[in-house]
Backbone as numpy.savetxt, mean C-alpha at the origin, in Angstrom:
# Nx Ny Nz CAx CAy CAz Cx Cy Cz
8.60 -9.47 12.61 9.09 -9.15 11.28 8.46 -7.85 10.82
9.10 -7.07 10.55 9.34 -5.33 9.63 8.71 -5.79 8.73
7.53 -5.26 8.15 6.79 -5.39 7.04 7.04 -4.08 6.54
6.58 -3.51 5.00 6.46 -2.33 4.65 4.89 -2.24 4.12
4.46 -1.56 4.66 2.97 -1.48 4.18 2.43 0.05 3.39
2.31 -0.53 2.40 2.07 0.50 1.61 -0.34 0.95 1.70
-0.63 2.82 2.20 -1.70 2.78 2.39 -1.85 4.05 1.50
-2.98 3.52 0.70 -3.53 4.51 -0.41 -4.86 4.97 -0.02
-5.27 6.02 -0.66 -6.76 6.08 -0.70 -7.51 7.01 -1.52
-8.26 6.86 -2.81 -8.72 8.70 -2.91 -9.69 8.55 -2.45
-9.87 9.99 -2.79 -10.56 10.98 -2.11 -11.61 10.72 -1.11
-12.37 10.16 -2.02 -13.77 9.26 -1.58 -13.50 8.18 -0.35
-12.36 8.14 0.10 -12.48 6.15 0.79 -11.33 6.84 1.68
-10.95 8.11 1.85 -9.89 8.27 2.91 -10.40 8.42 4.67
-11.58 8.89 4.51 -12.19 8.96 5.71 -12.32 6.79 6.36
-12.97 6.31 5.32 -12.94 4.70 5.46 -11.12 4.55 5.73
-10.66 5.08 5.30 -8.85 4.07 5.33 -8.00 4.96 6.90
-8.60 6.00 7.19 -8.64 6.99 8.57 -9.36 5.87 9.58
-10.47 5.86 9.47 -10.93 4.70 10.37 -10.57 3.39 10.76
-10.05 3.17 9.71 -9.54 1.49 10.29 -7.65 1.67 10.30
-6.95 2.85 9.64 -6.21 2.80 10.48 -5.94 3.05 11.90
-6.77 4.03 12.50 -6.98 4.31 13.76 -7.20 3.06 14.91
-8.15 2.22 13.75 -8.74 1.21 14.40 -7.58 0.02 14.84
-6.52 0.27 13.74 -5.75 -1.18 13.98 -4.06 0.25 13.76
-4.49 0.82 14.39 -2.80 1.75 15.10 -1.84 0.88 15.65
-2.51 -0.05 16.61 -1.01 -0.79 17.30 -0.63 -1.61 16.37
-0.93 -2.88 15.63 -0.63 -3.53 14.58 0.12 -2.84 13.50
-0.30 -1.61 12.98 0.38 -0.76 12.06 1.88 0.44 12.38
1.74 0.27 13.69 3.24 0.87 14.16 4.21 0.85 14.04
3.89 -1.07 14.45 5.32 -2.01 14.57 6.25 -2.13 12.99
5.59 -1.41 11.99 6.04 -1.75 10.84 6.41 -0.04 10.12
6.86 -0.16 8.61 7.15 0.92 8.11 5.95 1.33 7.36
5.40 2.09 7.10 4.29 2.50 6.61 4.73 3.39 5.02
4.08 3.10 4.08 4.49 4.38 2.78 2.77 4.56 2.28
3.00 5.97 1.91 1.72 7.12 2.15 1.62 7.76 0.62
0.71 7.48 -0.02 0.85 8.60 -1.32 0.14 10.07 -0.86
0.39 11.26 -1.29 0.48 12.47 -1.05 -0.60 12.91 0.39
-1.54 13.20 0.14 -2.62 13.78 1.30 -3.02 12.34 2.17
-3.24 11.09 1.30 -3.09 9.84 2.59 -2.02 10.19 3.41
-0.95 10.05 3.35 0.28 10.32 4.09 -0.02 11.23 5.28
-0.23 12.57 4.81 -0.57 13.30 5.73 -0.88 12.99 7.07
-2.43 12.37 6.42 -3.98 12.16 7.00 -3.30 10.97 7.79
-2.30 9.62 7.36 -2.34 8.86 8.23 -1.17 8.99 9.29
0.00 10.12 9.15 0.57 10.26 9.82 -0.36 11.32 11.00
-0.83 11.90 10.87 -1.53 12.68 12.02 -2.54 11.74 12.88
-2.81 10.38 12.49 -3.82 9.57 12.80 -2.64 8.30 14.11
-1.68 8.11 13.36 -0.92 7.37 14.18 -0.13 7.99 15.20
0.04 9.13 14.95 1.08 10.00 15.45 0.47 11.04 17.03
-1.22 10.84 16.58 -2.16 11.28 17.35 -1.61 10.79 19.26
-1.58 12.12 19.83 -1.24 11.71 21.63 -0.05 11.07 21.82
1.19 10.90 20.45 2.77 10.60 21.12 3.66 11.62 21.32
4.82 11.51 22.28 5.13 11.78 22.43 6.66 12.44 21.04
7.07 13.18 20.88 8.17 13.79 19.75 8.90 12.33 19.13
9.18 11.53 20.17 10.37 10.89 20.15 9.90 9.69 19.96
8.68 9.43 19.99 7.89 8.27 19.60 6.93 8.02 18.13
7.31 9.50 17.88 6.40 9.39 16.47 6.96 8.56 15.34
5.67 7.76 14.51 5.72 7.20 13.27 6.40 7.88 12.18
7.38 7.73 11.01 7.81 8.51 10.40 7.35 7.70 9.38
6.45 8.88 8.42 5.69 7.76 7.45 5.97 8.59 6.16
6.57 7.24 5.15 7.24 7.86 3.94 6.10 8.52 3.21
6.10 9.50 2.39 5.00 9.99 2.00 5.52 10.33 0.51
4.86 9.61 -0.58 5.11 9.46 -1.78 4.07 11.23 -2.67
4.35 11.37 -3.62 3.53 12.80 -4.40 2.40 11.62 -4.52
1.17 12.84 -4.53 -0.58 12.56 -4.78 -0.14 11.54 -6.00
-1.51 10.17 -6.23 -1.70 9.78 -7.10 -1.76 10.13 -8.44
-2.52 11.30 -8.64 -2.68 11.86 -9.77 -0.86 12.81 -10.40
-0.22 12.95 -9.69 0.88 13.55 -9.42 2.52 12.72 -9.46
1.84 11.25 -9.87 2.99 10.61 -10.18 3.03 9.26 -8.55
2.53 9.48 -7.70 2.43 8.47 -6.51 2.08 7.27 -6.84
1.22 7.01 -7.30 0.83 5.55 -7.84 2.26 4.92 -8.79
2.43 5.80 -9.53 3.73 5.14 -10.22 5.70 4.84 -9.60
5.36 6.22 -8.27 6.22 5.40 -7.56 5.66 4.40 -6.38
5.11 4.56 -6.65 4.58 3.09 -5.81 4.98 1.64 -6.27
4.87 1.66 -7.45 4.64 0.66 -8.91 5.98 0.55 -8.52
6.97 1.35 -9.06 8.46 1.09 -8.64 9.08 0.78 -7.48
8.33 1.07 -6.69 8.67 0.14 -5.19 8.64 -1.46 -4.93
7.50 -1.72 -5.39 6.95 -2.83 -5.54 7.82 -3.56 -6.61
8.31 -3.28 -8.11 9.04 -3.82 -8.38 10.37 -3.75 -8.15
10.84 -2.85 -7.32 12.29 -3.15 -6.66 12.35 -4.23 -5.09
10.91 -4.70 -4.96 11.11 -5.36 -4.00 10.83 -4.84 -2.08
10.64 -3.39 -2.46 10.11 -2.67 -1.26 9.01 -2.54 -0.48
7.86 -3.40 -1.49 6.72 -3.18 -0.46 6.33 -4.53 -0.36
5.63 -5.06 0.59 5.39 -5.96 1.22 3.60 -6.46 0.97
3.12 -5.26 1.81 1.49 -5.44 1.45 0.64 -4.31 1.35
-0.02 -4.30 0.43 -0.93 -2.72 -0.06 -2.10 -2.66 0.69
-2.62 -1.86 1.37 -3.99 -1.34 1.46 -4.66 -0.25 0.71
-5.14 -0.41 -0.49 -5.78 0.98 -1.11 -6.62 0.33 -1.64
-7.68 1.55 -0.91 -9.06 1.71 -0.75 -8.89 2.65 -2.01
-9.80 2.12 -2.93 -9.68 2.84 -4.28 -11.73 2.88 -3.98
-12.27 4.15 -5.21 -13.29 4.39 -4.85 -14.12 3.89 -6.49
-14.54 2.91 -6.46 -15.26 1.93 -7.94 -16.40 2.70 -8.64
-16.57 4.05 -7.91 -17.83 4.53 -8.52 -17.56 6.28 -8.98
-16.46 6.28 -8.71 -16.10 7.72 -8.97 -14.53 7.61 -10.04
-15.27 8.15 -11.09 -13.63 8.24 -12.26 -12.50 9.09 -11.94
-11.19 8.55 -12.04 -10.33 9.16 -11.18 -9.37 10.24 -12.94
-9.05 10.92 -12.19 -8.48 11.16 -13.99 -6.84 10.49 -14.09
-6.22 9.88 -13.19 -5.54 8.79 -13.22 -5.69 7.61 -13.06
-6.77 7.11 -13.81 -7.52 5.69 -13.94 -6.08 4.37 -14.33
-5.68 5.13 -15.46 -4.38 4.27 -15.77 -3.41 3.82 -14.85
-2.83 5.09 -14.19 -1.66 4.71 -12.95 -2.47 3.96 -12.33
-4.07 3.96 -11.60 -4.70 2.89 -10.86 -4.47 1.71 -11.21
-4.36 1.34 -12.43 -4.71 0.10 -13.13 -2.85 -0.53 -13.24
-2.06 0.44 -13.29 -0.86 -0.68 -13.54 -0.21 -1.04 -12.12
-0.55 0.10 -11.34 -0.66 -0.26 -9.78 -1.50 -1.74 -9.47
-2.21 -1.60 -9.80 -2.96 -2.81 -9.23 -2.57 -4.12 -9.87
-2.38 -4.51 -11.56 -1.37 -4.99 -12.44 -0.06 -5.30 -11.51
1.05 -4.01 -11.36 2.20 -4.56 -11.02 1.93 -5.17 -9.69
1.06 -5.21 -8.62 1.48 -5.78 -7.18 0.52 -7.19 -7.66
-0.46 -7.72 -8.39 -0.37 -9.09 -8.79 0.54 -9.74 -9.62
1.45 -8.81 -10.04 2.63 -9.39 -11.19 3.88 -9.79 -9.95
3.76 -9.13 -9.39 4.72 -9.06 -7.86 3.93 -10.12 -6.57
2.90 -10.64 -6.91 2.08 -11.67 -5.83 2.19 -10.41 -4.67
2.37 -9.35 -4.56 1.72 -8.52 -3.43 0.19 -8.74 -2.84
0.24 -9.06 -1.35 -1.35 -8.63 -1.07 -1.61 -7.72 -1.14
-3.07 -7.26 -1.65 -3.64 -6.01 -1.77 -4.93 -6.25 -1.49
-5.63 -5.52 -0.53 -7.10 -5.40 0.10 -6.90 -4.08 -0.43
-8.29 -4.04 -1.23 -9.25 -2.74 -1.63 -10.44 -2.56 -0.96
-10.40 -3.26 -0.11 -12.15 -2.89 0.95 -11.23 -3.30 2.19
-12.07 -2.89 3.13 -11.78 -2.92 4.42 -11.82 -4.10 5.07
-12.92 -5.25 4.51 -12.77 -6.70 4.73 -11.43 -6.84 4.57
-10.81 -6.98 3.40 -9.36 -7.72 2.99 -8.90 -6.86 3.63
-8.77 -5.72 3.94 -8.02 -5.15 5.01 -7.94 -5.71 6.25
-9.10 -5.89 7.13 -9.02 -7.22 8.09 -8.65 -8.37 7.65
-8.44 -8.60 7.13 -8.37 -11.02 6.73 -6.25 -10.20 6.79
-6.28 -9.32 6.40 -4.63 -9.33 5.69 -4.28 -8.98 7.42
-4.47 -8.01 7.94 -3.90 -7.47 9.10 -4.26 -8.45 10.43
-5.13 -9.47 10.16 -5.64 -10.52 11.16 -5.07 -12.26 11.10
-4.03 -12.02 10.05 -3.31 -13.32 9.23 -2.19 -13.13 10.36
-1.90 -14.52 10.48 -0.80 -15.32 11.31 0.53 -14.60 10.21
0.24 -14.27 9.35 1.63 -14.18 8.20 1.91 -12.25 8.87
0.70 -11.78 9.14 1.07 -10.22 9.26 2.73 -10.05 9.49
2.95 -10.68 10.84 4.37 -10.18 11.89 4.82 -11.49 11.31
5.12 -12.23 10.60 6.09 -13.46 10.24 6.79 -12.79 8.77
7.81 -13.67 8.99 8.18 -13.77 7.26 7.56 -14.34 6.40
7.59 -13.41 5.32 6.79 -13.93 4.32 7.40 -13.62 3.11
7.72 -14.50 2.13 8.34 -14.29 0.77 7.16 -14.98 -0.02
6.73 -13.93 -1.23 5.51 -14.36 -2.09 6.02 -15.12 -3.13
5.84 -16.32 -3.64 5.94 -16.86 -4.90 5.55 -16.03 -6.28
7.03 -16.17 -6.83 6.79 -15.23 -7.73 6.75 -16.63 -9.12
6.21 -15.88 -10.26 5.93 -16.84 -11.19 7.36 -16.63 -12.28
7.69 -17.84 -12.69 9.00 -17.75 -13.45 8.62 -17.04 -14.83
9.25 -15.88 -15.03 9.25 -15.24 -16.52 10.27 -15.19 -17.46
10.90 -16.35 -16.73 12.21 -16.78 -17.76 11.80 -16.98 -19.11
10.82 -17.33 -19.60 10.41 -17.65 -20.94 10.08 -16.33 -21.80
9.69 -15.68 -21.19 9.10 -14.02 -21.55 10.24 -13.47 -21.58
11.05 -13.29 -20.68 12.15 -12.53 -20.87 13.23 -12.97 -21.69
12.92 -14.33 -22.64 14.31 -15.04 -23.26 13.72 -15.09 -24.61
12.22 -14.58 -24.71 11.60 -14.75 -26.23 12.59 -14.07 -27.21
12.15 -14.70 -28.51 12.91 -14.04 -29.42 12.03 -13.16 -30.06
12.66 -12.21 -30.62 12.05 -10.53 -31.52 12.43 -10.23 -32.85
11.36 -10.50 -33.66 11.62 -10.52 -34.95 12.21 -9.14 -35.63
């Protein structure tokens, strides 16, 4: 099963999200990959590393976080396009798109998306029997929210 895996990282944690994609390349092939601006880059040159033209990864590459990426991301996720997040976000350094961080992270638990922000949950997610299976997340009914009345 075609997963879409969505891989973030700033600044600080891209060298960490370089490493363990390298590390788990074959697992991450078999699937579609989406990249916000300089991740993208960085992870298409990482997978793409020693293939041949006709074998290369074609990895969607969304504008920098700060640049509007996080928010199409957000819209992916609620149209149903991404599957499971890896972003390595950095907890000790202020981003000056703190907000887009935050509804990013908001919309993919509003969406039951997995999301590993450390490299542990990056292993437990990419080492799960569910990786290559189907998987449809339980979503929570917002029929009530969406039928409220407005004074």
């Amino acid at each position: 099963m075609k997963k879409t895996i969505a891989l973030v990282a700033h600044d600080n944690r891209k060298k960490d999200l370089a490493e363990w994609a390298d590390w788990n390349k074959k697992a991450l092939e078999k699937h579609r990959i989406v990249c916000t601006g300089t991740t993208g880059k960085m992870i298409e040159k990482i997978l793409n590393h020693k293939k041949d033209k006709d074998e290369k990864i074609k990895i969607k590459k969304l504008k920098s976080g700060p640049l509007g990426g996080d928010q199409q991301l957000g819209a992916m996720i609620a149209e149903g396009k991404i599957d499971i997040i890896i972003f390595f976000w950095d907890p000790m350094e202020p981003q000056p798109h703190d907000v887009d961080v935050k509804a990013l992270l908001r919309i993919s638990v509003l969406y039951n998306i997995p999301i590993a922000n450390n490299r542990s949950t990056a292993d437990f997610i990419i080492s799960s029997e569910l990786f290559n299976e189907k998987y449809s997340p339980q979503l929570k009914d917002y029929a009530k929210y969406l039928n409220r009345k407005i004074n």
